[in-house]
Every structure is written in structure tokens, then in C-alpha cells.
C-alpha positions as CSV (number, residue, x, y, z in Angstrom):
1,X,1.8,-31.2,-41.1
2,X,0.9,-28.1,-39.1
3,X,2.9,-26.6,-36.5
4,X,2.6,-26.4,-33.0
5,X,1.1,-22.8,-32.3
6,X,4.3,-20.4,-30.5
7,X,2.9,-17.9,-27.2
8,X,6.6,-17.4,-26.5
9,X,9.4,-16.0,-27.0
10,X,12.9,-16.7,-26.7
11,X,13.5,-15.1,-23.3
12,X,10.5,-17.1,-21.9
13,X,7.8,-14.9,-21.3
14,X,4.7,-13.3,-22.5
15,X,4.6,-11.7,-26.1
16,X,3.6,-7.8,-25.9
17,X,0.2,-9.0,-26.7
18,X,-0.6,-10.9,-24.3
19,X,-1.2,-8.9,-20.8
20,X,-1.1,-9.9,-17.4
21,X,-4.3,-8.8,-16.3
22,X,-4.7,-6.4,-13.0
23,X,-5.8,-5.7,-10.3
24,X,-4.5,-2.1,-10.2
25,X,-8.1,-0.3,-10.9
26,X,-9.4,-2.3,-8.0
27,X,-7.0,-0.4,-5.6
28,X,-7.4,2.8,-7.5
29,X,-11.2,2.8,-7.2
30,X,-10.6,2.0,-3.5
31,X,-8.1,4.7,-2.7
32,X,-10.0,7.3,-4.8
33,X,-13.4,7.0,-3.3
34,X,-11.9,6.6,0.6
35,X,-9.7,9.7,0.1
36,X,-12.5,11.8,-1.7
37,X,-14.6,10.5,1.2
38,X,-12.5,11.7,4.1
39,X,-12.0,14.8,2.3
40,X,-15.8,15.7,2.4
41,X,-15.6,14.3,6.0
42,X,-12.8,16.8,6.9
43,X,-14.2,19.8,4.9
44,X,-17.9,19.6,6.5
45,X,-16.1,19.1,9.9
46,X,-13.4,22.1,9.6
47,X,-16.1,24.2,8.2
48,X,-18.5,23.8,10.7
49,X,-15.3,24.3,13.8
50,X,-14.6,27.2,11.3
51,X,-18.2,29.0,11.6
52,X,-18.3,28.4,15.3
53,X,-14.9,29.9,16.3
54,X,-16.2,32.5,14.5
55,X,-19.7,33.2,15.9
56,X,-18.0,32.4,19.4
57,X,-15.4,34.9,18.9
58,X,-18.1,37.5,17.5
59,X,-20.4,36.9,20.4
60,X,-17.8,37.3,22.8
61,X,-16.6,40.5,21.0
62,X,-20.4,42.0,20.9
63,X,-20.7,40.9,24.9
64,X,-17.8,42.8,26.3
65,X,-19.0,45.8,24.3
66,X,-22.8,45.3,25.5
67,X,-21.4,45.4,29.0
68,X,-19.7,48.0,28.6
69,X,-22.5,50.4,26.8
70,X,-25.3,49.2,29.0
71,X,-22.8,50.5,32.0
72,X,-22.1,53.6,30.5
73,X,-26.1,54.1,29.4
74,X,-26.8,53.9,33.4
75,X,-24.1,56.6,34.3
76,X,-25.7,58.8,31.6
77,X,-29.1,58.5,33.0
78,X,-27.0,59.2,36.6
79,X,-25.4,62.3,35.6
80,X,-22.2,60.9,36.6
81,X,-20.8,60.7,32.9
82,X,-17.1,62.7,33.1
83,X,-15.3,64.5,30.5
84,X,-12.8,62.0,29.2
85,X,-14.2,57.9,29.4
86,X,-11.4,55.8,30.3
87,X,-11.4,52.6,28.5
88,X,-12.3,49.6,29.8
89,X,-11.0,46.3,29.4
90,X,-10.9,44.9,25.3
91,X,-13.6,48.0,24.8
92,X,-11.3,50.8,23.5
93,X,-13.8,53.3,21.6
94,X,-16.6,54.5,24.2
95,X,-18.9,57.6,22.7
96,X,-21.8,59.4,24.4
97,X,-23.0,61.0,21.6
98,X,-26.7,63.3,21.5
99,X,-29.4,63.7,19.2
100,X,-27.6,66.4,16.8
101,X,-24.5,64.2,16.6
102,X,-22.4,65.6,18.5
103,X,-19.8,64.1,20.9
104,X,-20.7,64.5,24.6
105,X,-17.7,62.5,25.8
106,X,-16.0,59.9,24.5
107,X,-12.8,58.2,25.1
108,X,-9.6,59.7,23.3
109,X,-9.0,57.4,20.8
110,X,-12.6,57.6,19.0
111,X,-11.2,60.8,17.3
112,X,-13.5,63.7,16.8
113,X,-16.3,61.9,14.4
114,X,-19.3,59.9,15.6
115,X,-18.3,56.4,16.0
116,X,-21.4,55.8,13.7
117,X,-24.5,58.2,12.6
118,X,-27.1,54.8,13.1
119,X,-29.7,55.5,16.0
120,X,-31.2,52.4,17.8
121,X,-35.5,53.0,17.9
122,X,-36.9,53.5,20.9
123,X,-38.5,50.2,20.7
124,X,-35.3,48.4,20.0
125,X,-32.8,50.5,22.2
126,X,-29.9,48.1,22.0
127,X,-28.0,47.0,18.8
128,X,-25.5,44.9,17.4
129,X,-23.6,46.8,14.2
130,X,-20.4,46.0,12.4
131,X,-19.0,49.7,11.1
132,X,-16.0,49.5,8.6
133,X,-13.6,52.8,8.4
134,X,-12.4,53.8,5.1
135,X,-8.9,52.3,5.0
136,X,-9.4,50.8,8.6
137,X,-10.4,47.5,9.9
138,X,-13.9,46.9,11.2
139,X,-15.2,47.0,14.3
140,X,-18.0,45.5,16.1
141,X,-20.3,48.3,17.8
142,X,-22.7,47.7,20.1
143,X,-25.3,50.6,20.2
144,X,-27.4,51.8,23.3
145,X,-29.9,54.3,23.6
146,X,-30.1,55.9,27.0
147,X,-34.3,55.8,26.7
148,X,-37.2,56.7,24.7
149,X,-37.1,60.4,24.4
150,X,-36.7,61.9,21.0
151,X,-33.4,64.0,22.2
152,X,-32.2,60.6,23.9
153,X,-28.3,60.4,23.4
154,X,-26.6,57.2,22.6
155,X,-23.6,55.1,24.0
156,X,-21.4,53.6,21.5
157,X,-19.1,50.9,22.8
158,X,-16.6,48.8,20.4
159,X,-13.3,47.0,20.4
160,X,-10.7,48.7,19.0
161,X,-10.7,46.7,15.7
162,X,-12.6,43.3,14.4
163,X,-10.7,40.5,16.2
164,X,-8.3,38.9,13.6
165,X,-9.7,35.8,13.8
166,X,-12.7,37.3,12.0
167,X,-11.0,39.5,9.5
168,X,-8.6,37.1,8.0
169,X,-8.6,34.0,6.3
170,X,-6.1,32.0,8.0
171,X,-8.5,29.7,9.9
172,X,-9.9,28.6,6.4
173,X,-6.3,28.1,5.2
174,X,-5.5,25.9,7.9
175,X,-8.7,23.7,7.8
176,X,-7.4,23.5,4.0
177,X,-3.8,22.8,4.6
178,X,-5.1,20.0,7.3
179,X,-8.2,18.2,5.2
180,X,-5.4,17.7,2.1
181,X,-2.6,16.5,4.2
182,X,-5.2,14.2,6.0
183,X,-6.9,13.1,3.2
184,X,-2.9,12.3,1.2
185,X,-2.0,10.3,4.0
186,X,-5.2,8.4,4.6
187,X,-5.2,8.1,1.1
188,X,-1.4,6.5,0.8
189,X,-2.4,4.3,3.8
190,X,-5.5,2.8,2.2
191,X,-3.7,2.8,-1.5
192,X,-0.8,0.5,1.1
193,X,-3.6,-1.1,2.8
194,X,-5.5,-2.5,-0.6
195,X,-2.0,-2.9,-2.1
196,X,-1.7,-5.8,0.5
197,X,-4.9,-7.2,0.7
198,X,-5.1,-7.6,-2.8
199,X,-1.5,-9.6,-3.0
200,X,-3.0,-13.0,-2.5
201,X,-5.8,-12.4,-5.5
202,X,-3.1,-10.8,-7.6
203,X,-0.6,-14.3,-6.8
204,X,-3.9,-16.2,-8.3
205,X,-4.3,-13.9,-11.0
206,X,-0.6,-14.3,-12.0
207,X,-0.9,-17.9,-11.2
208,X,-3.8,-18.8,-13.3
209,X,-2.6,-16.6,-16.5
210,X,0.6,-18.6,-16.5
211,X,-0.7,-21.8,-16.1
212,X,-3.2,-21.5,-18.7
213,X,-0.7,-19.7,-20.7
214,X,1.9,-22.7,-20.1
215,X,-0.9,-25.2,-20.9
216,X,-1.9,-23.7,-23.8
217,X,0.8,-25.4,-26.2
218,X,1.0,-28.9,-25.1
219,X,-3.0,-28.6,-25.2
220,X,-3.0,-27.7,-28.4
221,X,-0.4,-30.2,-29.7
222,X,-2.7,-32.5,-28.5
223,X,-5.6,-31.4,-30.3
224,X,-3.2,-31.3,-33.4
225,X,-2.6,-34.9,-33.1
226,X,-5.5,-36.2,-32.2
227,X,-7.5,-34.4,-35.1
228,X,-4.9,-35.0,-37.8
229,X,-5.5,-39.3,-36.8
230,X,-9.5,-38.3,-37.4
231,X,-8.7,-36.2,-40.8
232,X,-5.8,-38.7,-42.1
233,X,-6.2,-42.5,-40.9
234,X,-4.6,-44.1,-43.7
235,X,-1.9,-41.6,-43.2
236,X,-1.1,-41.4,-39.1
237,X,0.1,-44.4,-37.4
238,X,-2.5,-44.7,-34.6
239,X,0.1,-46.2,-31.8
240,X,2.2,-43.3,-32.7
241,X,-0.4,-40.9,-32.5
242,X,-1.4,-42.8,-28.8
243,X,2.1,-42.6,-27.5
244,X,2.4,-38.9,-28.5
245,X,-1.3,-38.5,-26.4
246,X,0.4,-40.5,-23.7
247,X,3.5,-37.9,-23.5
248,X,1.9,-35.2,-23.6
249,X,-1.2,-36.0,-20.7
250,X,2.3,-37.2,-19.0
251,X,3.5,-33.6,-19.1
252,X,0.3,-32.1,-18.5
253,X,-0.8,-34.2,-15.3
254,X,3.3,-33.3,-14.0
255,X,2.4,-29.7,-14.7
256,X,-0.9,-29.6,-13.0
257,X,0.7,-31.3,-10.2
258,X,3.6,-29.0,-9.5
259,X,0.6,-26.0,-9.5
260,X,-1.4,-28.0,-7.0
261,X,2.0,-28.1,-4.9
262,X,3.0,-24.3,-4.9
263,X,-0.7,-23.9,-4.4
264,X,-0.3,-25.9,-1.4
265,X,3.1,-24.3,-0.3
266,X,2.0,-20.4,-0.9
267,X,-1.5,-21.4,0.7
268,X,0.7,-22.0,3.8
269,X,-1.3,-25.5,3.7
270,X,0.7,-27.3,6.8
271,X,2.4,-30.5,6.1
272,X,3.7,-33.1,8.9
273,X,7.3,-32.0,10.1
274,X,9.7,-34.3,11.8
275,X,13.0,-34.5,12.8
276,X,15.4,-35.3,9.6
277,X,18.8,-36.4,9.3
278,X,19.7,-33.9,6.0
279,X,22.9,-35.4,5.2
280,X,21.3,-39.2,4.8
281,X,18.3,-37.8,3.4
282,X,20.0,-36.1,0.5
283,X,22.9,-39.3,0.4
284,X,19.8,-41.6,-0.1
285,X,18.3,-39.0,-2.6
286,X,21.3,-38.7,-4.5
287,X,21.9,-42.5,-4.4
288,X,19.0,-43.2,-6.7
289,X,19.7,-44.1,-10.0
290,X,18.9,-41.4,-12.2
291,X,21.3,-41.2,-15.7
292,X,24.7,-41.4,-15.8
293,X,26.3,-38.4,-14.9
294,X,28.2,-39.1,-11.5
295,X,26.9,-37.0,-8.3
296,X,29.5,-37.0,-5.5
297,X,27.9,-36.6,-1.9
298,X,29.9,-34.9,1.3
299,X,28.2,-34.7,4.4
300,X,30.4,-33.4,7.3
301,X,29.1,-34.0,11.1
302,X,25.5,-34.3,11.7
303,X,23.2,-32.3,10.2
304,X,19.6,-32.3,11.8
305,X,16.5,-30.2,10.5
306,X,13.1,-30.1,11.6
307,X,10.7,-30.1,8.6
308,X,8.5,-32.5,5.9
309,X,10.6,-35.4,4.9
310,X,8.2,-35.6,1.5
311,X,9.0,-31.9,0.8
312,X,12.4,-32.3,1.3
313,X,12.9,-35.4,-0.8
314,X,11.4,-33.2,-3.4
315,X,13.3,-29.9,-2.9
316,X,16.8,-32.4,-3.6
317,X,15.4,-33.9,-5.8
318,X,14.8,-30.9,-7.9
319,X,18.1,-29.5,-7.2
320,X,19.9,-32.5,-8.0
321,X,18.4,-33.1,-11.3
322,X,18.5,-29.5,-12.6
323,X,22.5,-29.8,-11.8
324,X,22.3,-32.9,-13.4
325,X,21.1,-31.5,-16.5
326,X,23.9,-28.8,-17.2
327,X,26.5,-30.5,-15.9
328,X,29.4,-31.4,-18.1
329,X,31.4,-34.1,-16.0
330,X,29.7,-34.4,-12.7
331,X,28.0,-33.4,-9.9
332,X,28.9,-32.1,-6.3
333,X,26.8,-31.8,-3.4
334,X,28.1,-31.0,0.5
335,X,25.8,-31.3,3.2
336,X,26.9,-29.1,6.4
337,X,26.4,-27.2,9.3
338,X,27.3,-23.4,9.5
339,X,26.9,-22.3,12.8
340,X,23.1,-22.9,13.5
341,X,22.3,-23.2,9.8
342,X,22.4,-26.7,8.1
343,X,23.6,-25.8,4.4
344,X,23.2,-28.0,1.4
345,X,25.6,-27.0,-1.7
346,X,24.9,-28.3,-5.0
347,X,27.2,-27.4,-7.4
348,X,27.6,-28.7,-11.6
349,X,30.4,-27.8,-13.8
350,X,28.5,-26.5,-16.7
351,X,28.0,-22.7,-18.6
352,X,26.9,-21.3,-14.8
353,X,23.8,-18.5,-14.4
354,X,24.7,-15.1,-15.4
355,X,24.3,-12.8,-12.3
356,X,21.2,-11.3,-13.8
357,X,19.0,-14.5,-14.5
358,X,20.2,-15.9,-10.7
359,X,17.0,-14.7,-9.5
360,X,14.7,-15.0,-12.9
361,X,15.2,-18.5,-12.7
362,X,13.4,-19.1,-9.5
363,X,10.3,-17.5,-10.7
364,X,7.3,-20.2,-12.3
365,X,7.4,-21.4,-15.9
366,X,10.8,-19.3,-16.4
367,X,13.4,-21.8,-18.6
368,X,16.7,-20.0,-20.0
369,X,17.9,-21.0,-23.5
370,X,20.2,-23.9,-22.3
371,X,17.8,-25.3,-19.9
372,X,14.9,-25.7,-22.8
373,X,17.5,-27.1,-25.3
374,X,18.8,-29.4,-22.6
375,X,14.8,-30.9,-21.1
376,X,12.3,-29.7,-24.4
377,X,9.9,-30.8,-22.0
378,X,10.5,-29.2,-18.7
379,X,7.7,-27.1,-17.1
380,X,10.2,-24.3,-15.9
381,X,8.4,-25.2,-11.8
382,X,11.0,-27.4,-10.5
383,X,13.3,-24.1,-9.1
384,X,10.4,-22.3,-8.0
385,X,8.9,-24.9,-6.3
386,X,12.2,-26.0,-4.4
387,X,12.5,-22.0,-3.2
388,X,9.2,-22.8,-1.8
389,X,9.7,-25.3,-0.3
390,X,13.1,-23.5,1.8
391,X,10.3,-20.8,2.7
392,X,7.9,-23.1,4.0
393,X,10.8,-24.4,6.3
394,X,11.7,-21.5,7.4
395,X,15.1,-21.2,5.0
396,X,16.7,-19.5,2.2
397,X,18.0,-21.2,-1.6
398,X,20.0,-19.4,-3.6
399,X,22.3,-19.3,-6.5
400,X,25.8,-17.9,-5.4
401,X,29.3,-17.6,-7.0
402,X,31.2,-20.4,-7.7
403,X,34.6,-21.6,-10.2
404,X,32.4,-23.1,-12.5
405,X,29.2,-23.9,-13.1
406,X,26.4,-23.0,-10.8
407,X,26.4,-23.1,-7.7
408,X,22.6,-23.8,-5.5
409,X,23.1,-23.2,-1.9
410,X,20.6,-24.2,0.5
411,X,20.0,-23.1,4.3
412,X,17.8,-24.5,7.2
413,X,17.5,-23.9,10.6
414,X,19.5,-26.6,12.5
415,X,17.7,-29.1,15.4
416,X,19.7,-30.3,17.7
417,X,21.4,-34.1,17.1
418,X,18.6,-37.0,17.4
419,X,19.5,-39.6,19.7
420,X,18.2,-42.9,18.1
């Protein structure tokens, strides 16, 4: 006969193979285009602030040396031009300069040389020049011929040197250092941002590739039987092949209907909550017949929570029967309050949970070794389900030290004491 086909390992999950699929490109794509996006955004914006500092700052520059030649231009035409030109405020090279080139007057720190050799037309008296020095900065010169005549002389007016807002770089390297921080950090939030929108989807993703992984063998066992009773019928035993098809729908339909719950419970679907006695609930729970290993119930005072009486049946139940299952002798369960917490212990005296699997075995479809040699035919839901189930009500389960065996501690917020 042939086998059932194997998608596991021993450890319980997914052979190299077979990848989770993701939704990483998603938020890749997302983050890349937003933070290209705000960095085109930030460039055409610092660029254009750039430029207009700049013309601002030039136009101011060529203004205040305008004034100052136009001024000086009316003097000369006065006769009231004296030997040595003070400077005036921001304009600190002033020259009267005539026809041949030479200096009239001039200020003292424009030196002996012509503070340029160009000439404005007599059409176009006034000019705007930027003259650059050997080994100097630049300056911006604003030229002014006193009139029309060919032997007209000319008053040359300029700052001291280029402003240095317009003969270095560092406005550029500060729009730079600004659009890439902005752009890293609006990047990082939108890579956060997507990251957590896309948690839900990627909790389905996860979801349906387990399940159909999961489903996969006792599907195809199915199909194994069903077509070996079509290929073989003097050979297969038809009730046997319909009980085997009966056992394994069984384990399919419990299957589907623990994923229709932690659908339910992760979907934050809201169920009917009522006050609940915990410590009868879980005596009554207990007090079913189910095998025959012993399970001893304390319940110390009155223990009172607020929740879903069908979801909490359930969560016991789970908890109960998984003890039930590795337990050697018996099983102990103590219902309690701890300060405002009501706490449910249940505790077996079996092998225990290794410290690193005390968390792996709440996650879906996980089974250790013992547990799938103990129930062949466990889903590997029943814990995750039940730490569900303490979310949903606001609560904690989890698996702490004990002497032996494991030890399942469950906390809920307390109500107060129900007066019947």
C-alpha cells in the first residue's frame, strides 16, 4: 500500500522547501517609492529657497551699491567730490575714475588700480558687473557713468567682497543634509507605518499557508483510501475504508472548526460576556468524564470573572485535556484569586516543557515529539486557541516553573462577588 505523503519534519514545521510566502516587497515598494517621492519633493523645494536667498541676497548687494554710485555720480556732476571718499555703509570700494583710467578719488581701500577697466555706454549709463580679483573673492560692482560725454568719468561702487552666502556652498550642503535626513525618517516611518497595516494580511497569509499546509495530509490520506477501494474492491474492506473516511472528515471538520474560532477570536469578533463563577465553572468542567486519569480540583474563596461562559468552557477544557495527556499519575488544578487577578493553575506530572519550547507550543499547528506520540491525531490548535481565548478576556496563560511536569497558569481580571 502506499504511504501517506510527509510535509513535515520532526520539529513540526515547514521543510526548507516550502516558504512562507510575504508580504515584505509590498512594504518595500511602499517605503521606496514614498521616500524617493519626498526626496524629489524636498530637493525641488530646497533648490528653489536655494536660488531665491541667493537672487535676494544679490539684489540687495547690487542695491546698496546702486545707491551709493548714483549718490556719488550727483556729487561729481556738483563738483563737491573730495579727495579721499569715506565709505559708506556695506559699500567699502568707492572710485571716480575718468576717461584715461585714472583714479580721480576713491576710497582708500580700492588700492591704486581701477576697480574695473569696463565703461557703461552712454545709452546704458548704469550697470550691474561681478569683477573677480586674482587670488581675491568677487565682488559685485555696480557701474555709473556720470553722463553722455565721451571724457565722462565713472563711479564704481561695490561691497567689499561677494557676500558669503553667494560664494560658498554651504546653503546647498544644508538643503542636502536636510532632504536625506527628512527623506530617512519619513522613510523609516512609512516602512513602520506599512509594517503595521500590513500585520493583519500577513496573520491571514500565515494563517491560510498553515492551514492548507496542515490539511494537506489527512486530505490526501483520504484520497489514498478512497482511490485504493475504486482500484482494489475485492481487496479493501469497504466498511473499513468508510470508517477510515469517517475519521478522518472527523479530524478535518475539528480542524476547520478550531480555524473558524481563532478567526473569530483574532478578528476581535465580540462574544456575550457575563458574570462567571471560575472556580465552579472549571469544577463542573473538570467533573466530566473524560478517561481515567484522576484530575483533582482546589478552588479557594470566590473567584468571579467577567467574560464568555462558552469560551471559557473551552479554554479549560483545552487545558485540562492537554495535562491530561502527559500526565503520568494525575492531574492538579487550583482555582484562585491573587490580589485582583483570578488565577487558574493546571499542573500534570509528566516529562514538563523545556524552557525553550514554553512559548513554541502556543503558536498554531506546533505539536512537540511527546505530544504527537501521545494524540497521532491532534491538530496542534488547542494551546493556541486557549492563549486566545485569555487575550480576548483581557488575560494572560502561560507555562511557568514547576517540581514536575508542566505547569499552565492562567490569569483574569477579577469582578467583584455575585450576589445570587
Amino acid at each position: 500500500m502506499r504511504q501517506w505523503p510527509a510535509h513535515k519534519n520532526r520539529s513540526g514545521t515547514q521543510e526548507k522547501g516550502e516558504a512562507m510566502p510575504s508580504l515584505c516587497p509590498i512594504q518595500v515598494r511602499y517605503t521606496t517609492v514614498v521616500t524617493l517621492l519626498v526626496l524629489v519633493i524636498v530637493v525641488v523645494i530646497g533648490t528653489s529657497m536655494d536660488l531665491a536667498v541667493h537672487y535676494r541676497a544679490r539684489d540687495e548687494a547690487f542695491l546698496n551699491a546702486e545707491k551709493t554710485a548714483v549718490w556719488w555720480s550727483a556729487q561729481v556732476r556738483a563738483g563737491h567730490v573730495p579727495h579721499l571718499i569715506p565709505a559708506s555703509a556695506g559699500i567699502d570700494l568707492i572710485q571716480v575714475v575718468d576717461a584715461r583710467g585714472g583714479i580721480v578719488t576713491s576710497n582708500p581701500q580700492t588700492g591704486r588700480a581701477p576697480l574695473s577697466a569696463f565703461r557703461p555706454e552712454p545709452s546704458d549709463s548704469l550697470r550691474w558687473r561681478t569683477e573677480c580679483f586674482p587670488g581675491k573673492r568677487c565682488v559685485l560692482l555696480v557701474a555709473d557713468r556720470v553722463s553722455p560725454s565721451a571724457d565722462s568719468p565713472v563711479v564704481y561702487a561695490a561691497g567689499a567682497v561677494e557676500p558669503s552666502i553667494l560664494a560658498t556652498h554651504d546653503p546647498e550642503y544644508a538643503i542636502a543634509a536636510a532632504a536625506l535626513l527628512m527623506s530617512v525618517v519619513l522613510g523609516w516611518l512609512t516602512w513602520r507605518w506599512t509594517g503595521r497595516s500590513l500585520s493583519p494580511l500577513k496573520q491571514g497569509c500565515q494563517l491560510a499557508f498553515t492551514a492548507s499546509h496542515e490539511l494537506r495530509n489527512p486530505i490526501a490520506g483520504l484520497r489514498m483510501h478512497l482511490e485504493e477501494a475504486l482500484l482494489y474492491p475485492d481487496q479493501i474492506n469497504p466498511r473499513d475504508t468508510i470508517q477510515s473516511a469517517l475519521s478522518t472528515a472527523g479530524r478535518l471538520g475539528a480542524i476547520v472548526e478550531d480555524l473558524l474560532l481563532l478567526a473569530r477570536l483574532r478578528g476581535g469578533e465580540p462574544a456575550h460576556h457575563e458574570p462567571i463563577d471560575l472556580g465552579a465553572l472549571v469544577a463542573e468542567e473538570v467533573g466530566t468524564p473524560s478517561g481515567t486519569m484522576p484530575v483533582h480540583v482546589q478552588v479557594t474563596g470566590d473567584v468571579w470573572v467577567h467574560g464568555s461562559r462558552i469560551q471559557l468552557i473551552r479554554l479549560a477544557g483545552n487545558l485540562v485535556s492537554n495535562a491530561r495527556r502527559h500526565a503520568e499519575t494525575g492531574v492538579t488544578v487550583c482555582v484562585t484569586s491573587v490580589y485582583d487577578q483570578a488565577v487558574v493553575a493546571v499542573t500534570d506530572d509528566g516529562a514538563g516543557i523545556e524552557p525553550a519550547d514554553r512559548e513554541r507550543v502556543f503558536e498554531r499547528f506546533v505539536r512537540l515529539e511527546d505530544g504527537r506520540r501521545r494524540d497521532p491525531a491532534g491538530s496542534g490548535l488547542g494551546l493556541a486557541i486557549s492563549r486566545d481565548i485569555a487575550h480576548a478576556h483581557r488575560g494572560t496563560l502561560r507555562i511557568e516553573d514547576s517540581a514536575r511536569g508542566a505547569r499552565f497558569v492562567l490569569r483574569l481580571p477579577m469582578t467583584s462577588a455575585i450576589q445570587h
